[in-house]
C-alpha positions as CSV (number, residue, x, y, z in Angstrom):
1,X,138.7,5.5,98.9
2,X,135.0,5.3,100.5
3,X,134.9,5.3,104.1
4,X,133.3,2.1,105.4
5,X,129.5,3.2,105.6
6,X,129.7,5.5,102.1
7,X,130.0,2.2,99.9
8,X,127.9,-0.1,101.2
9,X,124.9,2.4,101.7
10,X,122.8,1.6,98.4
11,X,120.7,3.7,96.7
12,X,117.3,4.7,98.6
13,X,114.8,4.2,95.3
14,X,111.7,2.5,97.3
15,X,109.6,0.2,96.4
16,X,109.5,-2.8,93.7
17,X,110.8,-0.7,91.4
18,X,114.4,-0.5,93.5
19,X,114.7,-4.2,94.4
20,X,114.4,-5.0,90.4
21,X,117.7,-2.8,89.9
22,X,121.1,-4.5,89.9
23,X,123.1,-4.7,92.9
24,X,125.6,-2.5,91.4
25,X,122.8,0.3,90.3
26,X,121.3,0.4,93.8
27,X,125.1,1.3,94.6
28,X,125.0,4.3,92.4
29,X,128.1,2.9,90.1
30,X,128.0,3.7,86.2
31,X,128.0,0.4,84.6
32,X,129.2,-3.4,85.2
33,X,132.8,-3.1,85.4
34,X,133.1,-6.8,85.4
35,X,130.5,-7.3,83.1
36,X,132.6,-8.3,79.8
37,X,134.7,-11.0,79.5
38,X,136.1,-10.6,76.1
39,X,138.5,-7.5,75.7
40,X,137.3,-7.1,72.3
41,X,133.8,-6.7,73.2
42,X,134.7,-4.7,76.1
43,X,133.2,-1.1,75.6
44,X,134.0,0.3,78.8
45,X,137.9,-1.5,78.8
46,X,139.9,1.8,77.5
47,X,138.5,3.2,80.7
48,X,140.1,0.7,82.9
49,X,143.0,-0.9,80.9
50,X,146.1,-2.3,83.0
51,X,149.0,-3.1,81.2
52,X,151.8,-4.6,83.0
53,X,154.8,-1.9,83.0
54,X,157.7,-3.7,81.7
55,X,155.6,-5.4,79.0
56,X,153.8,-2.1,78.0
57,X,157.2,-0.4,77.9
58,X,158.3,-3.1,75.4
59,X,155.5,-3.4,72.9
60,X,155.0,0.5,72.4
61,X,158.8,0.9,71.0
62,X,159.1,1.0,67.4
63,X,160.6,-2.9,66.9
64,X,158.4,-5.9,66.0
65,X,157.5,-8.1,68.9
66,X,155.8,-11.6,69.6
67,X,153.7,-11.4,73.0
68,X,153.1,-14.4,74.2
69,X,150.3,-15.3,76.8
70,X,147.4,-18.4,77.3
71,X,143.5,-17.6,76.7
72,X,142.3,-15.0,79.1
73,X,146.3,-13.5,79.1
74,X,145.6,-9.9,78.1
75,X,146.5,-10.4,75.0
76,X,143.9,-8.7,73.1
77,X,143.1,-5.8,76.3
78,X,147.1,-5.4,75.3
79,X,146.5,-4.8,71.2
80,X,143.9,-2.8,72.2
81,X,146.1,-0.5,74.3
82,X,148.7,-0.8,71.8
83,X,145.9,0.4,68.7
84,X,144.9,3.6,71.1
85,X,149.0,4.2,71.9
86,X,149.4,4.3,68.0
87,X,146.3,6.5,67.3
88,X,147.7,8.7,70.0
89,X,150.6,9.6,67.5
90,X,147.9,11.5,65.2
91,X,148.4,9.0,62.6
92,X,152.3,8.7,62.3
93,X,151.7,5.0,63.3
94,X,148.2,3.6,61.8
95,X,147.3,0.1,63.8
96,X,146.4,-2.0,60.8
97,X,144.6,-5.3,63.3
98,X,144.6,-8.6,61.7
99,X,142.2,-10.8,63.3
100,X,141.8,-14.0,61.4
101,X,137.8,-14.9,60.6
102,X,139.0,-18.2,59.8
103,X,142.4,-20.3,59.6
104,X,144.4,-19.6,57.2
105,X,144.8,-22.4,54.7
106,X,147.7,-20.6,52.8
107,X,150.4,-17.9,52.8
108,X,148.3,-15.7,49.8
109,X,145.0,-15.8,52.5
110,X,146.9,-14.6,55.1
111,X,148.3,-11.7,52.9
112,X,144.9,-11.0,51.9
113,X,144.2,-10.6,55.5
114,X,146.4,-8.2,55.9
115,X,145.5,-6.0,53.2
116,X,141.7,-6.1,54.3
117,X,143.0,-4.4,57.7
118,X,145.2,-2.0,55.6
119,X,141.6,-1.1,53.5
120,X,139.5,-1.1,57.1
121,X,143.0,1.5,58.4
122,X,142.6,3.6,55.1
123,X,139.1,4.1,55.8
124,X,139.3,5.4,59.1
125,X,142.4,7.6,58.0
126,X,140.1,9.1,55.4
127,X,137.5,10.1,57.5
128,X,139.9,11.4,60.5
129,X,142.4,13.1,57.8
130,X,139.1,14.4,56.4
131,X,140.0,17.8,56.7
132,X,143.5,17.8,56.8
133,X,145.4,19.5,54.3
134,X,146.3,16.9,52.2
135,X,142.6,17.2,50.0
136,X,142.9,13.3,49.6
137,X,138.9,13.4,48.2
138,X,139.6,16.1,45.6
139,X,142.2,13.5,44.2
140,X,141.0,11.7,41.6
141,X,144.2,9.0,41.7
142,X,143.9,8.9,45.3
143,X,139.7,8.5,45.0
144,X,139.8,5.9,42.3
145,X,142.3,3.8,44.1
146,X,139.9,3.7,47.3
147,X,137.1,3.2,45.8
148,X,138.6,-0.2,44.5
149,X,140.0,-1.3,47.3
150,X,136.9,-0.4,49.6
151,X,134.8,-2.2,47.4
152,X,137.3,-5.4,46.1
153,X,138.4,-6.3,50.2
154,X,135.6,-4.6,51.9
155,X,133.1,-4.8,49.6
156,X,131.9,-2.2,50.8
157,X,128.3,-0.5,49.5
158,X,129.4,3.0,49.3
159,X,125.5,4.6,49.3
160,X,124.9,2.6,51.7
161,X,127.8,3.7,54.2
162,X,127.5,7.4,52.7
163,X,124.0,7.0,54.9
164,X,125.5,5.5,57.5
165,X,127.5,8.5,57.5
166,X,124.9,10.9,57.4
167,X,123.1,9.9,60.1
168,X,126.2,8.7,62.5
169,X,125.1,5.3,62.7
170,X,128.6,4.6,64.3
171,X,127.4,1.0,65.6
172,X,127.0,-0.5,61.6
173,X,130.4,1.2,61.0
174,X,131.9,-0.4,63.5
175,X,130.5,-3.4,62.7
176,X,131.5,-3.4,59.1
177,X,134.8,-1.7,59.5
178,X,136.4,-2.7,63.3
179,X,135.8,-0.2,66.2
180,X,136.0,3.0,65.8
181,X,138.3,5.8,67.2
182,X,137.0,8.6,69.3
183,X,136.8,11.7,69.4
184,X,134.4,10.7,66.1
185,X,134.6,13.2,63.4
186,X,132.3,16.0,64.0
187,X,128.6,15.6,62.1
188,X,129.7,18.4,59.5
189,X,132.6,16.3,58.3
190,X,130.7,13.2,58.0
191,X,127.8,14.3,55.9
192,X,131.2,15.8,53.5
193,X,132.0,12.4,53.3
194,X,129.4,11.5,52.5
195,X,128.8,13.1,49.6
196,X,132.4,12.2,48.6
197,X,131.5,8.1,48.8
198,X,128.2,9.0,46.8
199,X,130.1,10.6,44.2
200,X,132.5,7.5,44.3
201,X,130.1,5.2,43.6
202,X,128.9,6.6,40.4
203,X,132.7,6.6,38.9
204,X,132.5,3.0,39.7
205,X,136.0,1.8,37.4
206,X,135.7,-2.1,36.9
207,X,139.7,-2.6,37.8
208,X,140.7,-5.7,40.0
209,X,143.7,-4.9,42.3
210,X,146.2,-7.6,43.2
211,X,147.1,-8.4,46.8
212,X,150.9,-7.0,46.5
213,X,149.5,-3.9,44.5
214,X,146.9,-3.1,46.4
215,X,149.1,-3.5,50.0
216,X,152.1,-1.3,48.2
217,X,149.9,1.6,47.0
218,X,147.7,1.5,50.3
219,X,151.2,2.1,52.1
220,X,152.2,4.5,50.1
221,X,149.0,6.5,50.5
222,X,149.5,6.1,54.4
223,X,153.4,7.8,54.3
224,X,151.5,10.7,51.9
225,X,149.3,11.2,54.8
226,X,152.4,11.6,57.3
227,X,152.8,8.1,58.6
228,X,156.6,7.5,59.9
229,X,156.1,3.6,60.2
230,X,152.8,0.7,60.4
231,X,152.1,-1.1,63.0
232,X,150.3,-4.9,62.0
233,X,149.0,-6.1,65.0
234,X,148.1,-10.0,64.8
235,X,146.1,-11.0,67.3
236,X,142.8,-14.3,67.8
237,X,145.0,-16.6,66.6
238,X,143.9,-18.8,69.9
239,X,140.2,-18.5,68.6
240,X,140.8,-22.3,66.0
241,X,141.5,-25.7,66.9
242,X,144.0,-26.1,64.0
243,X,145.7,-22.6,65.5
244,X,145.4,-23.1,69.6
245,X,148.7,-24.2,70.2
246,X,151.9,-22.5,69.9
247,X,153.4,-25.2,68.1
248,X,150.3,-25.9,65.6
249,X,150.7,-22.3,64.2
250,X,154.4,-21.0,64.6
251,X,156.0,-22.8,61.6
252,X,153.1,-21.4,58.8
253,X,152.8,-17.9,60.4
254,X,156.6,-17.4,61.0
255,X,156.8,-17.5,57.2
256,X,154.0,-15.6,56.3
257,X,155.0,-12.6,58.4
258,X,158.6,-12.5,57.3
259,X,157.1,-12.3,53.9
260,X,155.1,-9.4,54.9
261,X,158.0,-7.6,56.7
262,X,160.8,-8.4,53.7
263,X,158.2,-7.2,51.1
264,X,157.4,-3.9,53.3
265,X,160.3,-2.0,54.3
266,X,159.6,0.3,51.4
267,X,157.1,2.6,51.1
268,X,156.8,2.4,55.0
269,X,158.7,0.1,57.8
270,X,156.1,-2.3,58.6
271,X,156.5,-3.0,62.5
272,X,155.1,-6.8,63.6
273,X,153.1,-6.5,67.2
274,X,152.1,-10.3,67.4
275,X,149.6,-11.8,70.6
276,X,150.2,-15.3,70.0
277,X,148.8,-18.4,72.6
278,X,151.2,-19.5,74.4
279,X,151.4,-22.9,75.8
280,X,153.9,-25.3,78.5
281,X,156.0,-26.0,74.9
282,X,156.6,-22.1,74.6
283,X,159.8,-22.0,75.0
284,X,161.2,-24.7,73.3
285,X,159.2,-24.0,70.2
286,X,160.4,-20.3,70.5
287,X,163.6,-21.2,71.3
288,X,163.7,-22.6,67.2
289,X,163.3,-19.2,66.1
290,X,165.5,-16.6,68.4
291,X,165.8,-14.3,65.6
292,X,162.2,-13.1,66.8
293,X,162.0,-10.6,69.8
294,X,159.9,-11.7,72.0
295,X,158.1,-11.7,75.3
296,X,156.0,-13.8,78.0
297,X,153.0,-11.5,79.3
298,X,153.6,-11.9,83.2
299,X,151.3,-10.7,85.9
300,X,152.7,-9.5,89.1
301,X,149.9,-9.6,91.7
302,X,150.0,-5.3,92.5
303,X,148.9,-5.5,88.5
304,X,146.0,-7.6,89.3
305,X,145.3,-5.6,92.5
306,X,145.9,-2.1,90.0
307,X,143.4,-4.1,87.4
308,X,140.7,-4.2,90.5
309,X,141.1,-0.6,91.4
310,X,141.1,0.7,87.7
311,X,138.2,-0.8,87.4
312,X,136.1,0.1,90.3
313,X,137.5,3.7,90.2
314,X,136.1,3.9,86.3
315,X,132.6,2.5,87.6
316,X,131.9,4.3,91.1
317,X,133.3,7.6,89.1
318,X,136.3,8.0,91.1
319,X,134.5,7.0,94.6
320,X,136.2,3.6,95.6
321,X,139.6,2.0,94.5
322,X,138.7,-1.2,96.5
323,X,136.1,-3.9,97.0
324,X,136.5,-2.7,100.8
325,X,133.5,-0.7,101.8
326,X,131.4,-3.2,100.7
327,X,133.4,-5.8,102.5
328,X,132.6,-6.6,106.1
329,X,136.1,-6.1,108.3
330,X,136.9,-9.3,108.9
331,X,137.5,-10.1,105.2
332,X,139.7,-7.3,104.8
333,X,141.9,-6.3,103.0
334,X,139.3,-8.0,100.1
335,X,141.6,-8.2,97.2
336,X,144.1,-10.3,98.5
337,X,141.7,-12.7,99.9
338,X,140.2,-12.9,96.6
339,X,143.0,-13.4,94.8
340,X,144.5,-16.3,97.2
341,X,141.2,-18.1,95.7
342,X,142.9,-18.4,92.4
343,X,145.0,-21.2,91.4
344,X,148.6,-20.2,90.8
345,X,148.1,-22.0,87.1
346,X,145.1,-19.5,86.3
347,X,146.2,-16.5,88.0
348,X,145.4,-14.6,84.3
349,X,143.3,-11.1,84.5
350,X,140.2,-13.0,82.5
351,X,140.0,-15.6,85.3
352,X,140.8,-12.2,88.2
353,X,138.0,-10.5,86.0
354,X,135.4,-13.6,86.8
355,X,135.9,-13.8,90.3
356,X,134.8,-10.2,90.7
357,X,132.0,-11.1,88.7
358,X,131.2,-14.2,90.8
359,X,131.3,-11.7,93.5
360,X,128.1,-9.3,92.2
361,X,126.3,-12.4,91.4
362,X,126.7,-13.6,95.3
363,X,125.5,-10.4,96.3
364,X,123.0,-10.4,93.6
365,X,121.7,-13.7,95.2
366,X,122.4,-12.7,98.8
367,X,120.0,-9.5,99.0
368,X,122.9,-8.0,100.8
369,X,124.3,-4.6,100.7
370,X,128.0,-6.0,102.0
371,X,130.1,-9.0,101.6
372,X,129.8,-10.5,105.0
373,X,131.0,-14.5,105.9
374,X,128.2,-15.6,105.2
375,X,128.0,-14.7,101.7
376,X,131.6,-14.9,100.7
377,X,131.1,-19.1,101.7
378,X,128.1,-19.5,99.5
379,X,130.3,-17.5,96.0
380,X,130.7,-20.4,93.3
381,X,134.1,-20.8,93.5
382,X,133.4,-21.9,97.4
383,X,130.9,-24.1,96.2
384,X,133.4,-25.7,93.8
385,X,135.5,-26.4,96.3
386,X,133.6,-27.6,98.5
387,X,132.3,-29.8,95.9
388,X,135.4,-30.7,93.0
């Protein structure tokens, strides 16, 4: 950790062109670590991530598994975790992430969705497996059939992408496709592929592939490339009105997914990871359906003082574990101060995540190097209390 005078000293740049920077700049840190408030969105979050130990212990064991946690849980910093844990297994467990666009309105959309993230997983399996020995682009069978799925639940333009490729414009692929893994494929291996989607779209075979045809075959694909067992991660469920509740959505997707996981077990095990909103009614409502693992995400407050340290050691590059040395001493130890300024019904990392932000913006406002008295009385949630 700093020493007391080493964090607070900011950054001597001079002039107009110093007092423009960011608080956190003139400190010397890399980025914003409470910058991002959605996990998805997060860029920086495999950096930092903080899973609780009992919970992260559970989720990465090959069994399927409903997480349950409100809005702002860690639900989705948790799938994330749980996509990298599987892509650490060198593609013995592809993540296939199901992250609804819209409700569902039947039990054949929701399949649908499922395949899409099976197309968007084959697609990144391609390009990683590239060179592999399994030659799956000097295939025809194995071409044709991707080339119909990219293009019939992607829709994918393949001379487009091929460019994409080419010049490792990562962002539209990530856009397109979900985020991407790294390491990325080296350039030399993308501009192959390239020519491989090029010389796809030219075969261009007008064949339609049904849902259950195209999720079979894309499975079976996945166990020729060495996978053991798939995860499907749902996850966003929280992000509808008509799907917000625990008890709005259970009943429709309980029967969906058993579908999925009855019609799966052959080529490959399918393995349910679920991140569903949980709500006061939880445990009645899960109570209904015991056959179903399951597990409330709980935060113990060392994990919200471990998600505060993670995150200012990934920022300060290893420099401070602690809002401390910007701190004056009287408001020390900081992070239990801060977190007794949380309600005990909110204590949830997204809401821990804002008051460190709250805490930038006061010294963002205040001109100050520190956090002394008199600026921890004028950060919002003071204000808020002061005024309810």
């Amino acid at each position: 950790m700093l020493q007391d005078n080493r964090g607070a000293r900011a950054l001597n740049v001079g002039g107009m062109a110093g007092s423009l920077r960011p608080w956190w700049q003139r400190q010397g840190w890399r980025y914003h670590p409470f910058e991002y408030l959605d996990a998805a969105r997060d860029p920086h979050l495999l950096e930092y991530i903080v899973v609780p130990q009992q919970v992260g212990r559970l989720v990465c064991e090959g069994e399927s598994v409903l997480v349950l946690a409100p809005p702002g849980g860690g639900k989705t910093a948790l799938r994330r975790y749980l996509e990298q844990h599987a892509l650490k297994m060198g593609g013995s467990i592809p993540p296939l992430t199901v992250i609804p666009a819209l409700p569902p309105t039947s039990s054949a959309n929701a399949e649908r969705m499922a395949v899409e993230a099976l197309a968007r997983r084959l697609f990144w399996q391609a390009v990683h497996l590239f060179d592999r020995v399994i030659a799956w682009h000097r295939q025809k069978d194995v071409r044709r059939f991707l080339y119909i799925l990219w293009r019939q639940y992607l829709r994918l333009d393949l001379k487009l992408v091929s460019l994409w490729l080419e010049s490792a414009y990562w962002e539209a692929l990530e856009t397109l496709l979900g985020p991407a893994y790294q390491p990325y494929p080296e350039p030399t291996t993308l501009r192959q592929l390239a020519q491989v989607l090029r010389a796809l779209a030219k075969e261009m075979p007008d064949i339609q592939l049904s849902i259950r045809q195209a999720w079979h075959e894309g499975l079976a694909l996945l166990k020729e490339w060495d996978a053991r067992q798939v995860w499907l991660l749902l996850d966003g469920l929280d992000g509808f009105p008509e799907t917000a509740t625990f008890s709005g959505l259970w009943s429709f997707w309980k029967d969906t997914l058993a579908r999925w996981l009855t019609l799966t077990n052959e080529p490959l095990p399918v393995i349910l990871k679920a991140f569903l909103p949980a709500t006061t009614e939880q445990d009645a409502i899960v109570g209904r359906y015991a056959d179903w693992p399951w597990q409330s995400l709980q935060w113990k407050d060392e994990d919200f003082y471990e998600l505060l340290a993670a995150r200012l050691r990934a920022a300060t590059g290893g420099l401070a574990d602690s809002w401390d040395p910007w701190v004056t001493p009287s408001l020390r130890p900081f992070a239990s101060r801060l977190l007794e300024t949380l309600p005990h019904g909110r204590r949830w990392p997204r809401e821990w995540v804002v008051r460190s932000k709250e805490v930038l913006a006061c010294l963002e406002s205040s001109g100050q190097n520190r956090v002394s008295v008199e600026v921890w009385h004028q950060c919002q949630w003071k204000k808020r209390e002061q005024n309810p």
